[in-house]
N, C-alpha and C positions, 0 to 999 in steps of 0.2 A: 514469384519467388516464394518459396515456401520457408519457414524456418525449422531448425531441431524439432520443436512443439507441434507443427505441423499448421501454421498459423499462416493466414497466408497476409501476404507482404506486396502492396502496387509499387510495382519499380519505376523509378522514374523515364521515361520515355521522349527522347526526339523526334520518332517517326513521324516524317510527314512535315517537318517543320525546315525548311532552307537554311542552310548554314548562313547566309547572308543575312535572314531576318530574321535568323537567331542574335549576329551579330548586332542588326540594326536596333531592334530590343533593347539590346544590354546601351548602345551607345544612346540611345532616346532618355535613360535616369541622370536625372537633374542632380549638381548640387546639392538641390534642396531637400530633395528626394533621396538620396545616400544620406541624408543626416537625421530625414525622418525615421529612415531603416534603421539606422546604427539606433537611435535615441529606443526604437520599438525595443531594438535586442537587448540593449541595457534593463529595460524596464521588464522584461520577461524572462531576468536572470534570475536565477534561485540562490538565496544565501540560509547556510545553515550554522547558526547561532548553538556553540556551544557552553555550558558553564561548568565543565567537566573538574576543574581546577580553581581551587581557592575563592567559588561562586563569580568568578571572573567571564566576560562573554570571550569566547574568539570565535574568528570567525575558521567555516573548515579546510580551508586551505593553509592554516596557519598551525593548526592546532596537531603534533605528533600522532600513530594511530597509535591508539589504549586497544586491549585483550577485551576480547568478545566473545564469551563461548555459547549465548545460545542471544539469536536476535528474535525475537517477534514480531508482523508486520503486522497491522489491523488495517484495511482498506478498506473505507467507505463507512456510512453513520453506523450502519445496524453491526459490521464487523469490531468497531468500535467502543458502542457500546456496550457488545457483548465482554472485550476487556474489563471495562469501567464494572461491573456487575459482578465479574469472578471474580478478577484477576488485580484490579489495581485498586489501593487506599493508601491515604496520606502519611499512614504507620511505617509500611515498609518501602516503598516506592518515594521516588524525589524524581522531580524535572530535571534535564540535563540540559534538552537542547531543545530547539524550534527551530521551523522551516519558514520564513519566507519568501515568498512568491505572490506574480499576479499576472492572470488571464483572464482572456474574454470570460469565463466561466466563474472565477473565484476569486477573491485576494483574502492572504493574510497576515499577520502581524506577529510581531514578536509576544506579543500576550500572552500569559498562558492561565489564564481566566478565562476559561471557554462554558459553553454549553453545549451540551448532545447534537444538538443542532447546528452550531456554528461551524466553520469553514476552517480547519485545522490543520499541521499536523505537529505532533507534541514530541518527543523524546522520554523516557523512563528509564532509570538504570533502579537495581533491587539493593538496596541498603543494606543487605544482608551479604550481597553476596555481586558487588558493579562489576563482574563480568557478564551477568544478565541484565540486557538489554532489549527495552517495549518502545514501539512504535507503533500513534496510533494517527491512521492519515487518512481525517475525514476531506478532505478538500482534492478540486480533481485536478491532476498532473497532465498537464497536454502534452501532445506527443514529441514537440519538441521540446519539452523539460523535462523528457524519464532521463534520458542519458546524462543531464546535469543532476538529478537528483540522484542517481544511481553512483555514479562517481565521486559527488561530494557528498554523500552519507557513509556507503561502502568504502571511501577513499581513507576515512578517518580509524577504519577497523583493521586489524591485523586477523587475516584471512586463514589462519594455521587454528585448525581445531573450534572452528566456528560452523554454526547449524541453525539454520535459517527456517522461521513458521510463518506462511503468509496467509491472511483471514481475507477474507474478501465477498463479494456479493455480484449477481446477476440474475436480470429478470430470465425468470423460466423460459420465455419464448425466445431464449438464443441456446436452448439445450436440444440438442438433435437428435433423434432418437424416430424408431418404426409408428410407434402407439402414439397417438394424439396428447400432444400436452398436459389438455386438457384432463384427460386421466389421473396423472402422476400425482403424485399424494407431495405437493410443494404446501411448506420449502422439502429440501434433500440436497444433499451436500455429494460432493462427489471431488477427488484429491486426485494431482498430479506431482509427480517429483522428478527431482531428477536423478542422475545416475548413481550418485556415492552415496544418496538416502538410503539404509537400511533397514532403516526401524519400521513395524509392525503401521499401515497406518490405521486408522482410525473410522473408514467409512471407503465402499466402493470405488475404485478407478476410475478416471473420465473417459470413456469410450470415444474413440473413434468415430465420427470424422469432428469432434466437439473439437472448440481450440479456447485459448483463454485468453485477453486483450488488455489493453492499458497496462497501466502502472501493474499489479499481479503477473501479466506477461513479461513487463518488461524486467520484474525481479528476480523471476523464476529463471530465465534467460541469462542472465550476467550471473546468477548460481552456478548456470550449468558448465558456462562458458569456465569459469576459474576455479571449477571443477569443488564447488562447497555443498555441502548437502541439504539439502532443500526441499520441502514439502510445502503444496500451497490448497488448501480447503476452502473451494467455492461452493456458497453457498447460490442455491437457485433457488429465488422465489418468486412473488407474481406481486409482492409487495414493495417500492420501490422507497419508501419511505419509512423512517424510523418505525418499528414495528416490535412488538415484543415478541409474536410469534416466530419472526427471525430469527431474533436475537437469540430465545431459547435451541435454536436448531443449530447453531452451535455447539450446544450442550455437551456432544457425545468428545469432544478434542477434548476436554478435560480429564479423559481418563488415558490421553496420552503420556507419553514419558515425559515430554519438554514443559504440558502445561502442569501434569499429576502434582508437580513438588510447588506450582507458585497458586494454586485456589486459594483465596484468601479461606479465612474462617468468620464465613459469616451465619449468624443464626437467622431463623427464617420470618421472624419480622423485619431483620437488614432488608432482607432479599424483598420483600414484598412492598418495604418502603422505595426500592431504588425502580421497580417495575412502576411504581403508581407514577413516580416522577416520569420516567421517562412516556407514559400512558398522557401524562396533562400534556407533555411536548408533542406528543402523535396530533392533539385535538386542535392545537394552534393553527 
């Protein structure tokens, strides 16, 4: 099964398997076993922690949808960090929300004391102006939690005149092309959108037969679907870990429309102190 994006999808499949021990299957779970399942599903629910109002938490099922007019996603460390670096300081930016969650892969906490390195993902609204709203989500999303994350994040936002930027990362050897990977001058960024994007973007198309996965798929997708405009810049590189050459390869979105107006102003000892930090995190 293929989707809009062209991504392809294992459907789940009976062939080959007798209706009878299919049925036999289902009746062989215990008791103990339906409560071990139930207790797994509980524990691998995602809650997302808002403090939108009077620094009070709720949780997002509770909480009205507030006006969104431009959201930002950062997925994964180096997408991430490249926010931490332009885009976000404790002057104009405040914490709103956090995600928790836990999987075989990650767990995390309502914290929001993090490192470059730790397992996240944060909320930002712009103190200037809380219809812009950053999102940075170092921690990984399994495939049965995009559709809860995707719903109780988006669930909270009113969908009228909202515009969606997703940052993201992949190793170069899932990029498909004639010419040996090995050639390509990585990292190199390469953007997909979807239909009611208009705007100019920022760096080359993702050709053909390339598709894009996890959480970044899953985003761009529920964009396309409720028809919001949406741009998503994957980054491909051969570094898979916190990296400043990544991070820089980013660089060219900032003379986009949505990020041109939030670069911080920082002078270039900021810049060079916030690379060293992140340089001592690479060598751990």
């Amino acid at each position: 099964m293929a989707t809009f994006f062209g991504e392809v999808v294992v459907a789940p499949s009976r062939a080959g398997v007798d209706d009878e021990e299919w049925a036999e299957e289902a009746r062989e779970e215990t008791p103990e076993d339906r409560e071990i399942r139930r207790e797994l599903e509980k524990k691998r629910e995602i809650d997302v922690l808002w403090t939108l109002k009077s620094g009070a938490s709720t949780e997002s099922s509770a909480a009205e949808p507030f006006v969104c007019s431009k959201f930002i996603v950062a997925i994964g460390h180096n997408a991430a960090a490249f926010l931490s670096s332009f885009i976000l300081d404790s002057v104009c930016w405040e914490v709103v929300g956090v995600v928790k969650l836990w999987n075989e892969w990650c767990r995390t906490s309502n914290t929001t004391k993090v490192l470059p390195t730790d397992s996240f993902c944060l909320f930002y609204r712009l103190i200037s102006d809380p219809t812009v709203l950053l999102c940075q989500c170092s921690c990984y999303v399994a495939e049965d939690q995009q559709f809860q994350w995707l719903e109780k994040v988006f669930g909270c936002m009113r969908k009228e005149s909202l515009q969606v930027t997703i940052l993201s990362t992949c190793p170069v050897a899932d990029y498909k092309t004639q010419e040996s990977t090995l050639t390509l001058p990585s990292p190199f960024l390469k953007a997909l959108k979807t239909k009611e994007f208009k705007e100019q973007v920022c760096c080359p198309l993702l050709e053909q037969p390339n598709i894009v996965r996890d959480l970044p798929a899953a985003v761009l997708s529920y964009c396309q679907v409720w028809q919001i405009p949406a741009v998503l810049y994957q980054c491909y590189t051969d570094v898979i870990k916190l990296d400043t050459v990544t991070i820089e390869a980013f660089k060219p979105l900032l003379s986009s429309k949505i990020l041109k107006s939030l670069v911080k102003n920082l002078n270039f000892h900021h810049k060079i102190a916030c690379f060293q930090e992140i340089r001592l995190l690479e060598n751990q």
